[in-house]
N, CA, C and O atoms as a Tripos MOL2 file, in Angstrom:
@<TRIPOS>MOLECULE
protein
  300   299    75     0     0
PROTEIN
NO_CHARGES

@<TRIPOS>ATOM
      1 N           6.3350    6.7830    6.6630 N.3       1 UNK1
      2 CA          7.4810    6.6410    7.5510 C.3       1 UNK1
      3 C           7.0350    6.0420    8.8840 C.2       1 UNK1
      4 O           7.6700    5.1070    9.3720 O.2       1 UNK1
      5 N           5.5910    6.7320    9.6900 N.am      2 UNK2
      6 CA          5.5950    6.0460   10.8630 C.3       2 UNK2
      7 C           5.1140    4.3630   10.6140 C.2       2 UNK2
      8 O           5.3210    3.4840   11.4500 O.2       2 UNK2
      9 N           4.4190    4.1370    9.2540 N.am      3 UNK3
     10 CA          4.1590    2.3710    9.3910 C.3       3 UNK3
     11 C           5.6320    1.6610    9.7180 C.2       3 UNK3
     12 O           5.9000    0.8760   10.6280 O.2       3 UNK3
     13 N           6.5510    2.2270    8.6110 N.am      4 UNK4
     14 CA          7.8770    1.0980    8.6150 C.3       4 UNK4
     15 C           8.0840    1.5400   10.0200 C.2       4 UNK4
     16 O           8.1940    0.5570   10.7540 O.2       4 UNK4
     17 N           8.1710    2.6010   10.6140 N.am      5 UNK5
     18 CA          8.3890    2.5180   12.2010 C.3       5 UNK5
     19 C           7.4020    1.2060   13.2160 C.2       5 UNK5
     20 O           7.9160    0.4080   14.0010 O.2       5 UNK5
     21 N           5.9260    1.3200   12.8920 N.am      6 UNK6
     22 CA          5.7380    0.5450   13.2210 C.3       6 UNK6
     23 C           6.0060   -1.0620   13.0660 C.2       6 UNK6
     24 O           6.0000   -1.9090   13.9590 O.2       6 UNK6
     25 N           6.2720   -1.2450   11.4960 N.am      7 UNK7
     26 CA          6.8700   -2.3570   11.2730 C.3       7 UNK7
     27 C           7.8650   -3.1710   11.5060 C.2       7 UNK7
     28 O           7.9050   -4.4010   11.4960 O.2       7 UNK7
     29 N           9.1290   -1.9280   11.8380 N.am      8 UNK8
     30 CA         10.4340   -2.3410   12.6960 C.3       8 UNK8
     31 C           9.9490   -2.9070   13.8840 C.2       8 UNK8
     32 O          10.1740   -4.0920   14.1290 O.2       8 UNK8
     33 N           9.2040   -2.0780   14.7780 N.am      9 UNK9
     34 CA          8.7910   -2.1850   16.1310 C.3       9 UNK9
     35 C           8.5340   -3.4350   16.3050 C.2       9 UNK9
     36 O           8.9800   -4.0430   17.2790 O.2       9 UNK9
     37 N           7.8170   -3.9700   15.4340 N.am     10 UNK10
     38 CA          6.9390   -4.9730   15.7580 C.3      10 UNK10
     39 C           8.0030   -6.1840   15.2410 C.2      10 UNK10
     40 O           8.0810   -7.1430   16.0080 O.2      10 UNK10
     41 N           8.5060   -6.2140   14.4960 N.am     11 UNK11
     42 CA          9.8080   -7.3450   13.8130 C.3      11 UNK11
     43 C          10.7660   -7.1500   15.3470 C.2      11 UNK11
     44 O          10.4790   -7.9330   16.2520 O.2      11 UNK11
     45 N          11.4750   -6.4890   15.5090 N.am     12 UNK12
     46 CA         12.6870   -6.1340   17.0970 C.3      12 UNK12
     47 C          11.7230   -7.0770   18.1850 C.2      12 UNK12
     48 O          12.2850   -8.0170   18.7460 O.2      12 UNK12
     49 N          10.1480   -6.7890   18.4930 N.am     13 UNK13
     50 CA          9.6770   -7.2330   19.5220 C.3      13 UNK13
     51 C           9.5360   -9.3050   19.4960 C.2      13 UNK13
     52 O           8.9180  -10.0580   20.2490 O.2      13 UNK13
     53 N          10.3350   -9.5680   18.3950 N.am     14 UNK14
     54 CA         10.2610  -10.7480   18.1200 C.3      14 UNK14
     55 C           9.1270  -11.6920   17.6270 C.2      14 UNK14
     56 O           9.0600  -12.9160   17.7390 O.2      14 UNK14
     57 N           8.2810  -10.8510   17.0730 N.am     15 UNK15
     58 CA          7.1870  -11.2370   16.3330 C.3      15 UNK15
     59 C           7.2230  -11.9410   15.1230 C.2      15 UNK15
     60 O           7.5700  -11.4580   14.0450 O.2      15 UNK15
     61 N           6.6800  -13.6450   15.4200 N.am     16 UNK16
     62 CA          6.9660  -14.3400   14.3650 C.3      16 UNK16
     63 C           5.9860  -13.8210   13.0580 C.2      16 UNK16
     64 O           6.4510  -13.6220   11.9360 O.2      16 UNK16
     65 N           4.7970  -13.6720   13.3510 N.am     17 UNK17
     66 CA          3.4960  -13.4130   12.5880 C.3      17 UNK17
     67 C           3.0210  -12.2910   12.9430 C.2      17 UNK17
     68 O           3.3800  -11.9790   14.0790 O.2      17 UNK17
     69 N           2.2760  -11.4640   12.3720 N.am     18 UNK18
     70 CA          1.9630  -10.2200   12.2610 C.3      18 UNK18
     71 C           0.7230  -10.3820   11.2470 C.2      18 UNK18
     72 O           0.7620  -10.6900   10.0560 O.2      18 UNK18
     73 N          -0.4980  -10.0560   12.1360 N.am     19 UNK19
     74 CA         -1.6050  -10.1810   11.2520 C.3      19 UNK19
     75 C          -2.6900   -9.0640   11.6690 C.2      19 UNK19
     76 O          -3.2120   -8.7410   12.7360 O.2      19 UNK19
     77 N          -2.8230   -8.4560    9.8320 N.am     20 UNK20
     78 CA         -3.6870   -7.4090    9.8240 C.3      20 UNK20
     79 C          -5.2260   -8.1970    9.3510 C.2      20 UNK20
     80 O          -5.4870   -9.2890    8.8450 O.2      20 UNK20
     81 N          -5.9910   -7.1080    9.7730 N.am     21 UNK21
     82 CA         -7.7830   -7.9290    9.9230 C.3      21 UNK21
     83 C          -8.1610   -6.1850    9.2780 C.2      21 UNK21
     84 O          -7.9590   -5.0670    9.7520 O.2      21 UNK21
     85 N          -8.8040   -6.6910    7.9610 N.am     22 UNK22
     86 CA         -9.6740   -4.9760    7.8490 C.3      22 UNK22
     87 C         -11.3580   -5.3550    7.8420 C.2      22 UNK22
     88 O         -12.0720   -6.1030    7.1740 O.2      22 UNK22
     89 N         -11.5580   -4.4250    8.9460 N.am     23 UNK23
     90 CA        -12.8870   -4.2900    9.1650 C.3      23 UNK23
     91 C         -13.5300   -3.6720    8.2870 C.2      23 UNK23
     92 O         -13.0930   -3.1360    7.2690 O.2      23 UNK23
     93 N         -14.9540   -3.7580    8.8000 N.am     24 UNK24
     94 CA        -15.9080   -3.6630    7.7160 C.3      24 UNK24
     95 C         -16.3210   -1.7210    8.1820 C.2      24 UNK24
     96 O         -15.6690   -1.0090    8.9470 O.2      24 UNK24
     97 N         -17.4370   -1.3900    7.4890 N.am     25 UNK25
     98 CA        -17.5450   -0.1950    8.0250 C.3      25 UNK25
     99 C         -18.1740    0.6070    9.2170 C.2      25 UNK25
    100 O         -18.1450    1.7690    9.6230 O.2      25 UNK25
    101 N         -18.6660   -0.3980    9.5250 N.am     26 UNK26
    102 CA        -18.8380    0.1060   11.2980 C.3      26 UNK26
    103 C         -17.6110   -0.6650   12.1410 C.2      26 UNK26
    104 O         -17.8150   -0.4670   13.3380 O.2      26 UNK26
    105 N         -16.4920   -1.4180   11.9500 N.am     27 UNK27
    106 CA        -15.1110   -1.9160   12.4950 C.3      27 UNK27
    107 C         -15.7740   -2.9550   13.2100 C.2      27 UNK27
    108 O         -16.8870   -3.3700   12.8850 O.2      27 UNK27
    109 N         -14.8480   -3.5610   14.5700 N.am     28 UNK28
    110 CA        -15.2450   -4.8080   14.2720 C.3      28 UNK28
    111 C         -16.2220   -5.2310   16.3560 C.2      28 UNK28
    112 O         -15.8860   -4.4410   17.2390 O.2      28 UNK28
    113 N         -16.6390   -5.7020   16.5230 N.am     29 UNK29
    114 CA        -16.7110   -6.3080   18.1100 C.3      29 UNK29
    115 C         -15.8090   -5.7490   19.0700 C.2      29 UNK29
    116 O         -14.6960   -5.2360   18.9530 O.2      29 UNK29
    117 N         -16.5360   -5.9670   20.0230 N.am     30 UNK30
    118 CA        -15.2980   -4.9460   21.5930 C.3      30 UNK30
    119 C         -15.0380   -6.6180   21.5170 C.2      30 UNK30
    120 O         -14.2950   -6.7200   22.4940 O.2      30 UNK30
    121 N         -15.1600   -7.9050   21.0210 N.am     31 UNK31
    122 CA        -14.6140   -8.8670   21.5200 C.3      31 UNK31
    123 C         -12.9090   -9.1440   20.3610 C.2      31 UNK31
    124 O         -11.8610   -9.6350   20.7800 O.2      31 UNK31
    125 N         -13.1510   -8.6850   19.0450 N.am     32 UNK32
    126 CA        -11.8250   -8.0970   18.5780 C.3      32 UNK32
    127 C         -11.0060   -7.5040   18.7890 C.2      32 UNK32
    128 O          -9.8180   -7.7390   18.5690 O.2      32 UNK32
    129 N         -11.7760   -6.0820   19.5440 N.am     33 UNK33
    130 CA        -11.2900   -5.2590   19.7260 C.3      33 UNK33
    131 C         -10.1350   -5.3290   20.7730 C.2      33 UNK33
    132 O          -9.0120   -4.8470   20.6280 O.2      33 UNK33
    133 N         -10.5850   -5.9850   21.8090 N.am     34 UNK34
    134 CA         -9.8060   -6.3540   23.0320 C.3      34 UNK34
    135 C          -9.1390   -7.5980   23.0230 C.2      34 UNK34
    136 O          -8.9310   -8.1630   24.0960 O.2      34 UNK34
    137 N          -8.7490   -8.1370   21.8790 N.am     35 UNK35
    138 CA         -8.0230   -9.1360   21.6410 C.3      35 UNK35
    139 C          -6.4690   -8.5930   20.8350 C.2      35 UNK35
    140 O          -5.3110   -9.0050   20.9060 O.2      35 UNK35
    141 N          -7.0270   -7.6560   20.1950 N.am     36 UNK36
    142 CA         -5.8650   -6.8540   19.4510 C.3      36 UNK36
    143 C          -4.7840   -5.7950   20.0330 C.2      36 UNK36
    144 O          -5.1950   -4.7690   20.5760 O.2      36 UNK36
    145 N          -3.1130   -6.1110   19.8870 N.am     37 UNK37
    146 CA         -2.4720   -5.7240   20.4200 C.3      37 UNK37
    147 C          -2.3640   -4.4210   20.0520 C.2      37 UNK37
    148 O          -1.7440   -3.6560   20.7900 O.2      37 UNK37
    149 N          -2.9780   -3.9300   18.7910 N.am     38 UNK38
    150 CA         -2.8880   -2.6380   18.4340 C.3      38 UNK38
    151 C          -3.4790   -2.2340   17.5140 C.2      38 UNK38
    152 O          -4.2170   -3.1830   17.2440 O.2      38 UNK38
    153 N          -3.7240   -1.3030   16.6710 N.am     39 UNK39
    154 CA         -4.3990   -1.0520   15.9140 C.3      39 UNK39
    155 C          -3.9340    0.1010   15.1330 C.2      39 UNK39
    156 O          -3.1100    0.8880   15.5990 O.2      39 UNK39
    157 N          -4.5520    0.2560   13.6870 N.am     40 UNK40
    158 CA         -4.1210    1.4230   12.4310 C.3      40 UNK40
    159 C          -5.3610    1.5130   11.9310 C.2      40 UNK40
    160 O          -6.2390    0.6610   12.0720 O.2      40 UNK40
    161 N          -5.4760    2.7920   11.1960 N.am     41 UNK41
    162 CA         -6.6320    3.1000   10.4150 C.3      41 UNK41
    163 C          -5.8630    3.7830    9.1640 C.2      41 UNK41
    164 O          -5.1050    4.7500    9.2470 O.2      41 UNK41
    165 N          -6.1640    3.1780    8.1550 N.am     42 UNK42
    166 CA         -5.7650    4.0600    7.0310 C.3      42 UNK42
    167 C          -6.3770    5.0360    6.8990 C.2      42 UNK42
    168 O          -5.5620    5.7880    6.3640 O.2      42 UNK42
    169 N          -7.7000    5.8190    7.0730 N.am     43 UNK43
    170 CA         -8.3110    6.4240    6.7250 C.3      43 UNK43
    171 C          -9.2850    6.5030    7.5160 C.2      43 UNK43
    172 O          -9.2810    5.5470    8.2910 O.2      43 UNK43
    173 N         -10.3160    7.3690    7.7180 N.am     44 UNK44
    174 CA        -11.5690    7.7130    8.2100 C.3      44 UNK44
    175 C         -12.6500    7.5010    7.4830 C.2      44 UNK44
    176 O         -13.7850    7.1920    7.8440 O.2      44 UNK44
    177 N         -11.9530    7.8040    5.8010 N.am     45 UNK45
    178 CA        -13.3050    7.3140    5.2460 C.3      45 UNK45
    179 C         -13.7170    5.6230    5.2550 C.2      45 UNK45
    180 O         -13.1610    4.8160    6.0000 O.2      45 UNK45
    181 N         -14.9380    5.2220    4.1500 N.am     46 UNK46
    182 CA        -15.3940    4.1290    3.9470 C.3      46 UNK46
    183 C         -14.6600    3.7810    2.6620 C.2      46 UNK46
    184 O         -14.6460    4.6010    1.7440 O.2      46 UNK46
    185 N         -14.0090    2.5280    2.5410 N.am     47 UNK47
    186 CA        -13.6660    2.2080    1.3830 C.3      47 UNK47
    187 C         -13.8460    1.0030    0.7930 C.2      47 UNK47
    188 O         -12.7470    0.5120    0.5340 O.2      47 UNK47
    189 N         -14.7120    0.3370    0.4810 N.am     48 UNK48
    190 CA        -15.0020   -1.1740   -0.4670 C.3      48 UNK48
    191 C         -13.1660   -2.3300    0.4060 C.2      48 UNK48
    192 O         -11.9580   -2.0990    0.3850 O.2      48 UNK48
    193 N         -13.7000   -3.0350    0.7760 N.am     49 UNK49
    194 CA        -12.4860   -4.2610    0.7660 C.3      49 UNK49
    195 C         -11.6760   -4.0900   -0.2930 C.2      49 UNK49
    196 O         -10.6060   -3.5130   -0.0990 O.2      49 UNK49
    197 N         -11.9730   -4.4930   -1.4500 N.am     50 UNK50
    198 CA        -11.2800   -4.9820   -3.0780 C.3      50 UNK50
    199 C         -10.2180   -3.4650   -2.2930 C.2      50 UNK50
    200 O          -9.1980   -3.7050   -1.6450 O.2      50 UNK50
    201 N         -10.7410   -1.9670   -2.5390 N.am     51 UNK51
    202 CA         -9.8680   -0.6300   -2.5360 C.3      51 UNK51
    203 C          -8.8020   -1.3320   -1.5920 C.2      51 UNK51
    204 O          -7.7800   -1.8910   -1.9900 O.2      51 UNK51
    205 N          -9.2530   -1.1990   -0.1530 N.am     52 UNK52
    206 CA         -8.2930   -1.7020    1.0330 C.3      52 UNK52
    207 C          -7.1450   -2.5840    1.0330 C.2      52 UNK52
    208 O          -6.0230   -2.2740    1.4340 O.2      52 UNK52
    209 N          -7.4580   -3.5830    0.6090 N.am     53 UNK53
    210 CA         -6.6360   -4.5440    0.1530 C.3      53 UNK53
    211 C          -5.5940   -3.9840   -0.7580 C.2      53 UNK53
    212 O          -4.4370   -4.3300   -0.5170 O.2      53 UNK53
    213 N          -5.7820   -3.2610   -1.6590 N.am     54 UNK54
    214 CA         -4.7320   -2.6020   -2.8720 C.3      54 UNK54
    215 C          -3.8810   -1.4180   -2.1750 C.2      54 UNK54
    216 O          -2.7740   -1.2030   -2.6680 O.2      54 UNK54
    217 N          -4.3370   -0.5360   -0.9450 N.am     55 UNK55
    218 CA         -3.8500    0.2460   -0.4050 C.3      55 UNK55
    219 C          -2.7700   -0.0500    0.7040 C.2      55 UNK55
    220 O          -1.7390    0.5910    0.9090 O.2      55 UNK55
    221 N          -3.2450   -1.1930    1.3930 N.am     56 UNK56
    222 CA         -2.7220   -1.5890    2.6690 C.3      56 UNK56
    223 C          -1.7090   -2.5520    1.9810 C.2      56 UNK56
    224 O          -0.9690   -3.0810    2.8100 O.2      56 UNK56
    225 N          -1.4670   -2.9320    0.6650 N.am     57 UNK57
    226 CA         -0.4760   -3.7010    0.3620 C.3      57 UNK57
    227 C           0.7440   -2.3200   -0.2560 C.2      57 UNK57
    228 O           1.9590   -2.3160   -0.0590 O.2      57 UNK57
    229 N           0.0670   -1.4370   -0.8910 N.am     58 UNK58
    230 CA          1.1780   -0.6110   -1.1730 C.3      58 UNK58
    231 C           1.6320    0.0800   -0.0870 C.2      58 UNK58
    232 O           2.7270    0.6330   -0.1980 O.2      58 UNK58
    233 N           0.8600    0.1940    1.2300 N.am     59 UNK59
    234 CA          1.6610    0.6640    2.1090 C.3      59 UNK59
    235 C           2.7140   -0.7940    2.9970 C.2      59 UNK59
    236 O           3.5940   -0.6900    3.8520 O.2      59 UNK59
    237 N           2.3810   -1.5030    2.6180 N.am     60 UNK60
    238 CA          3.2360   -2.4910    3.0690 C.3      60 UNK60
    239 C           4.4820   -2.7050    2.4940 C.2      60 UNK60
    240 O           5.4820   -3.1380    3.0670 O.2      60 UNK60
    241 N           4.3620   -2.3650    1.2850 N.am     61 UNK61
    242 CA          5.9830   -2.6210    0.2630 C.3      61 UNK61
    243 C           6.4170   -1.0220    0.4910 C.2      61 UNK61
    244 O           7.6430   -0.9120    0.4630 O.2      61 UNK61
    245 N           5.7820    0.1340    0.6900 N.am     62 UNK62
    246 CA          6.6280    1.3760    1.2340 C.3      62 UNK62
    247 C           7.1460    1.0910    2.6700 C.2      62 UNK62
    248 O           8.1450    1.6530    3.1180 O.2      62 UNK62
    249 N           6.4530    0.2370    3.3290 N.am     63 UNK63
    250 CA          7.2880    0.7520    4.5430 C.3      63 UNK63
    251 C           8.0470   -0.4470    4.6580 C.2      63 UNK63
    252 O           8.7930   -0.3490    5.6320 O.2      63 UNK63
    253 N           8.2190   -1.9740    3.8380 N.am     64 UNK64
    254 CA          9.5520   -2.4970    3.6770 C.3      64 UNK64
    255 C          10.2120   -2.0450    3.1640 C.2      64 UNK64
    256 O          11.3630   -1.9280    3.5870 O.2      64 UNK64
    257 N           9.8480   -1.5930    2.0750 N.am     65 UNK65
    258 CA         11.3470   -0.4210    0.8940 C.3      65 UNK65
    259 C          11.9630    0.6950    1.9220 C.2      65 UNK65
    260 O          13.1560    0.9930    1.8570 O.2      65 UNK65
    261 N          11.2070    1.2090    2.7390 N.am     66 UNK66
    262 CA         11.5590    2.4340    3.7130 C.3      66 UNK66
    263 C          13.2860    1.4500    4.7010 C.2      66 UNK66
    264 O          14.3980    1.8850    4.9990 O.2      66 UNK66
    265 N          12.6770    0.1690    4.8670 N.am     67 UNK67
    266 CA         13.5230   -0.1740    6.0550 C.3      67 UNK67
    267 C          14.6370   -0.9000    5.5210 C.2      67 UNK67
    268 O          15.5260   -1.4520    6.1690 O.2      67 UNK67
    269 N          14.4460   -0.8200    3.7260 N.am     68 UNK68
    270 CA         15.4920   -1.5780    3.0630 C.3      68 UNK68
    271 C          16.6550   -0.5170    2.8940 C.2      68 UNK68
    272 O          17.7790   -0.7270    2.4370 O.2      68 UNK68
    273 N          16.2330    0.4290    3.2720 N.am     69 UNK69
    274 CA         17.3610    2.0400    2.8630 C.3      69 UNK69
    275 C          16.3670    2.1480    1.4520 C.2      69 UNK69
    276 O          17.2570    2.4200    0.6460 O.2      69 UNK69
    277 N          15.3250    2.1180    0.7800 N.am     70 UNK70
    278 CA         15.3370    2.7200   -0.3110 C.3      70 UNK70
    279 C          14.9470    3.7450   -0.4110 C.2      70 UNK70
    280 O          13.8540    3.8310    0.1480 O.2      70 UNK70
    281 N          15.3120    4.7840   -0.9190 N.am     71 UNK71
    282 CA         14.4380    6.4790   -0.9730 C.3      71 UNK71
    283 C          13.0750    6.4280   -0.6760 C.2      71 UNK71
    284 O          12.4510    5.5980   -1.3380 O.2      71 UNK71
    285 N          12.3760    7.1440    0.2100 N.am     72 UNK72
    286 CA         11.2340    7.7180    0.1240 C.3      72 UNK72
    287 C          10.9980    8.8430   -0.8630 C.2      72 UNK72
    288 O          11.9350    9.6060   -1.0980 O.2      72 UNK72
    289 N          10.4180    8.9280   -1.1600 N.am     73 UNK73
    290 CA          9.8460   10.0450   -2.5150 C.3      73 UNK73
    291 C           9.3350   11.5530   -1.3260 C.2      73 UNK73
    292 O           9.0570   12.5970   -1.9160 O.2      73 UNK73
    293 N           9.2660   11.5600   -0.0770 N.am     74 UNK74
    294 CA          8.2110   12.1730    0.3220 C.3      74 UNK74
    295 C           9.2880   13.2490    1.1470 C.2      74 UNK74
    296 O           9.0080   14.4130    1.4350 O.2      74 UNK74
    297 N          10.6230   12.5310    1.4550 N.am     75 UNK75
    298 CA         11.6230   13.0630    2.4470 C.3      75 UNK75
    299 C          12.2310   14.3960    1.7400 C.2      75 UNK75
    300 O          13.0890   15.0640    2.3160 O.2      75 UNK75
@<TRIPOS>BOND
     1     1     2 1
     2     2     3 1
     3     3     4 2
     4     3     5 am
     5     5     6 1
     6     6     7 1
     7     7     8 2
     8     7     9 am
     9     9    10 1
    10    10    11 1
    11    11    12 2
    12    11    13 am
    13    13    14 1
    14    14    15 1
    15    15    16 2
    16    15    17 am
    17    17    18 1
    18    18    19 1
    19    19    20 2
    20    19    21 am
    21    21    22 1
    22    22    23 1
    23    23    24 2
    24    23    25 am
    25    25    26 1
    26    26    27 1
    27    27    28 2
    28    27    29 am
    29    29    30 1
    30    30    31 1
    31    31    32 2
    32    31    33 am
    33    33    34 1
    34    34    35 1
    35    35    36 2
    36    35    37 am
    37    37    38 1
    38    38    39 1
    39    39    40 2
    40    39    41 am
    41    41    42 1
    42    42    43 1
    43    43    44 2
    44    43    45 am
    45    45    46 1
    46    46    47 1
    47    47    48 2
    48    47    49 am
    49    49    50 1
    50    50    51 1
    51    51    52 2
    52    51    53 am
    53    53    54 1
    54    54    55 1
    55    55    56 2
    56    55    57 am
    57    57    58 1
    58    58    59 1
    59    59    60 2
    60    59    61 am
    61    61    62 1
    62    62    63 1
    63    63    64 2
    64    63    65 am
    65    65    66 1
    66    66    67 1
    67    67    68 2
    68    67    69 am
    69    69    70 1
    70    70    71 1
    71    71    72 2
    72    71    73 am
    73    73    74 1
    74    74    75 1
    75    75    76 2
    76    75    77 am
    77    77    78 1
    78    78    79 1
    79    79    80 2
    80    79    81 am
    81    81    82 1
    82    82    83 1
    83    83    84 2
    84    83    85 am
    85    85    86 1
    86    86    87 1
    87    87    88 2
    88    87    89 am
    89    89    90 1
    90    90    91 1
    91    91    92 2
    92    91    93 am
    93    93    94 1
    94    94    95 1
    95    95    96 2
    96    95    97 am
    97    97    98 1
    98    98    99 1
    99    99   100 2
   100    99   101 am
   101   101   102 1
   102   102   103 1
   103   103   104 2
   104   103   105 am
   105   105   106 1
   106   106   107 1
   107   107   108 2
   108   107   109 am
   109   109   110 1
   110   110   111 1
   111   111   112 2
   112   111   113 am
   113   113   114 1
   114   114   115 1
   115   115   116 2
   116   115   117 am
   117   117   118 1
   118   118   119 1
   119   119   120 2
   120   119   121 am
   121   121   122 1
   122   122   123 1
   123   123   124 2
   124   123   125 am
   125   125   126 1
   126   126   127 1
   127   127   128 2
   128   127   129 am
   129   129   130 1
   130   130   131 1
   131   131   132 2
   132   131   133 am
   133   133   134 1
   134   134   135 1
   135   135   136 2
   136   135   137 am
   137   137   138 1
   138   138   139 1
   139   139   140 2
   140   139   141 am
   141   141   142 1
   142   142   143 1
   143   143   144 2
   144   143   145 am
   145   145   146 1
   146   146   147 1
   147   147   148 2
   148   147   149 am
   149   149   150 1
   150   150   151 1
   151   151   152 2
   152   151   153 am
   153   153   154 1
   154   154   155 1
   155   155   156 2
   156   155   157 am
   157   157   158 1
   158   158   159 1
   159   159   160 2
   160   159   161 am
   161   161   162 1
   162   162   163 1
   163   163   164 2
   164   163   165 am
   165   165   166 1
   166   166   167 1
   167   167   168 2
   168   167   169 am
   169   169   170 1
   170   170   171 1
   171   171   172 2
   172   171   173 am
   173   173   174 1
   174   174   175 1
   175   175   176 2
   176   175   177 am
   177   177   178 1
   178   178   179 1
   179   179   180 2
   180   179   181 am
   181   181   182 1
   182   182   183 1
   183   183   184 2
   184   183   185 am
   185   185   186 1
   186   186   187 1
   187   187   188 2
   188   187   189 am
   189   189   190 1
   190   190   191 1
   191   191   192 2
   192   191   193 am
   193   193   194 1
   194   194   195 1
   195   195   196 2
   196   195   197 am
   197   197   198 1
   198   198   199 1
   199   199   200 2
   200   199   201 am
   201   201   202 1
   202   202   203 1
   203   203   204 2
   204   203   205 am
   205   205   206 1
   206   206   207 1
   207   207   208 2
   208   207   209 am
   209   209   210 1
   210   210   211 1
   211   211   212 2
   212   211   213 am
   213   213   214 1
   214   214   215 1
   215   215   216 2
   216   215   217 am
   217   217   218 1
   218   218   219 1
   219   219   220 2
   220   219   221 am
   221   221   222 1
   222   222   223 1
   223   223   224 2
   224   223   225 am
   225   225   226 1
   226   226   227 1
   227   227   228 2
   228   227   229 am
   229   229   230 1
   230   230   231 1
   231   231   232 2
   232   231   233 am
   233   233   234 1
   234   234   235 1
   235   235   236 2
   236   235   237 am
   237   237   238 1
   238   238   239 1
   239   239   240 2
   240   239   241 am
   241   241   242 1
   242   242   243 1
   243   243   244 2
   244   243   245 am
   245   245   246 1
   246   246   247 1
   247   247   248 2
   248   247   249 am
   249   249   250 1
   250   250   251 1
   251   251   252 2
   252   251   253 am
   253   253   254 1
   254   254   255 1
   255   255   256 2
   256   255   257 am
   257   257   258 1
   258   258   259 1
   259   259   260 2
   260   259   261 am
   261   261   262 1
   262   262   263 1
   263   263   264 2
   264   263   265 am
   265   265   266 1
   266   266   267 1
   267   267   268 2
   268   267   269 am
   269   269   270 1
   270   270   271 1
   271   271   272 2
   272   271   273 am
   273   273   274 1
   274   274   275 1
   275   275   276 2
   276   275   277 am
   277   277   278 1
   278   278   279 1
   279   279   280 2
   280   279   281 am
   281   281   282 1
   282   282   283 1
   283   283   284 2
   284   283   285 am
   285   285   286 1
   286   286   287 1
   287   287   288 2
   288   287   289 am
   289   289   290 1
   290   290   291 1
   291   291   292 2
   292   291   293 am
   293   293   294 1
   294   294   295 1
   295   295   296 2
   296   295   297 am
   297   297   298 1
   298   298   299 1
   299   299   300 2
@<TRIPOS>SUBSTRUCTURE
     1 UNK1         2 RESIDUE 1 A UNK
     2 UNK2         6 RESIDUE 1 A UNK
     3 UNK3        10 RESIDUE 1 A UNK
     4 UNK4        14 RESIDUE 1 A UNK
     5 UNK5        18 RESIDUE 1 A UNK
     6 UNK6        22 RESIDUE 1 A UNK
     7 UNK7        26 RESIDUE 1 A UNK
     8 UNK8        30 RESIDUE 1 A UNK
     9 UNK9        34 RESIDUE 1 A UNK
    10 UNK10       38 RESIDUE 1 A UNK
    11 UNK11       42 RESIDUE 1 A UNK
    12 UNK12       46 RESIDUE 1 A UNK
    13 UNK13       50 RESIDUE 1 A UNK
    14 UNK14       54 RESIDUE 1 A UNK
    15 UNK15       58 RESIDUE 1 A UNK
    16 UNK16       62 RESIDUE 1 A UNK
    17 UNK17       66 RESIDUE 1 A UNK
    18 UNK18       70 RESIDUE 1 A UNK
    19 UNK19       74 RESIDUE 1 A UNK
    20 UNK20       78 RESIDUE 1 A UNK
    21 UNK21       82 RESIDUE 1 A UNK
    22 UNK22       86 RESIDUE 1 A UNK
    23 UNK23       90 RESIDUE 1 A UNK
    24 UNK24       94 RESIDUE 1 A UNK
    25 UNK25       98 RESIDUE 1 A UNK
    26 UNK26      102 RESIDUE 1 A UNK
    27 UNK27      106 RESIDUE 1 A UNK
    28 UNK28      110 RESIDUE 1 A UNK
    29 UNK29      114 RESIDUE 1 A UNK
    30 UNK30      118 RESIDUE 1 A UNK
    31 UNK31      122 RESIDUE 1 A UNK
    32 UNK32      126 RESIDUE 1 A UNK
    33 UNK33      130 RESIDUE 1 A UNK
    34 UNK34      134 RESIDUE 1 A UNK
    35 UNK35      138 RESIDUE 1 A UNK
    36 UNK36      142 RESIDUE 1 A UNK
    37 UNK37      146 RESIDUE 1 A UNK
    38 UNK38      150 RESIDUE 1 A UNK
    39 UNK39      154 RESIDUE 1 A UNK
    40 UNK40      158 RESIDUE 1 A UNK
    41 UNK41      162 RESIDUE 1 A UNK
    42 UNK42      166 RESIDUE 1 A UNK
    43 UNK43      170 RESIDUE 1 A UNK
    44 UNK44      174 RESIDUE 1 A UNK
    45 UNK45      178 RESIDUE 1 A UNK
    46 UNK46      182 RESIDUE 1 A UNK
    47 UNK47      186 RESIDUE 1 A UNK
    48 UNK48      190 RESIDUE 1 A UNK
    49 UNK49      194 RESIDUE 1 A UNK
    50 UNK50      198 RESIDUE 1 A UNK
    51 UNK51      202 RESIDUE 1 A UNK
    52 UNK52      206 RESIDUE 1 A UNK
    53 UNK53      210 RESIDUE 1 A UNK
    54 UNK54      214 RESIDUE 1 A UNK
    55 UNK55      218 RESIDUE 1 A UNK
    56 UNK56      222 RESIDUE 1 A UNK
    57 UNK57      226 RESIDUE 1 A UNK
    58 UNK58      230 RESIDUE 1 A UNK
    59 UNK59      234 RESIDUE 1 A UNK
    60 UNK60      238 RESIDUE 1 A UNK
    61 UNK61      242 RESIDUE 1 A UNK
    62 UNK62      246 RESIDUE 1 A UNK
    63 UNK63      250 RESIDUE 1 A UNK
    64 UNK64      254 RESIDUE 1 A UNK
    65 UNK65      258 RESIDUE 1 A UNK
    66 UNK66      262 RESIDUE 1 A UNK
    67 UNK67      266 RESIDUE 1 A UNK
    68 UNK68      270 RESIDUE 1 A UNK
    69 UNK69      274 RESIDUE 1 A UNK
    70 UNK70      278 RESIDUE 1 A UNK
    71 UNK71      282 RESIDUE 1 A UNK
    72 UNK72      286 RESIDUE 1 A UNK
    73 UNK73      290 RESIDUE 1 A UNK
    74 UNK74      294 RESIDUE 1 A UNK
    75 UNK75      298 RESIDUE 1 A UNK
């Protein structure tokens, strides 16, 4: 629920592009770091790219389905 919150947020603020960067496991440069308007962590643990990629896309179609009106399973 809070991603599609963040996802609204960020669509309203008139954001043409919206681009996620997943770091590696020590994350990334204070010169990234301070370039980026914000930041998420799925997790604390370490997880292989290939995992990340498969996670951060299913949370991407939950929190468009969230803002399409479709049921959350979790509510």
């Amino acid at each position: 629920m809070g991603f599609s919150k963040f996802l609204q947020k960020r669509m309203n603020s008139g954001a043409k592009t919206i681009v996620f960067v997943i770091g590696g496991a020590y994350g990334f440069s204070e010169e990234v770091y301070s370039k980026a308007q914000s930041k998420i962590a799925l997790s604390k643990m370490t997880f292989s790219h290939q995992m990340v990629r498969m996670f951060f896309l299913e949370q991407v179609y939950r929190g468009f389905s969230i803002l399409k009106g479709m049921p959350y399973h979790h509510e």
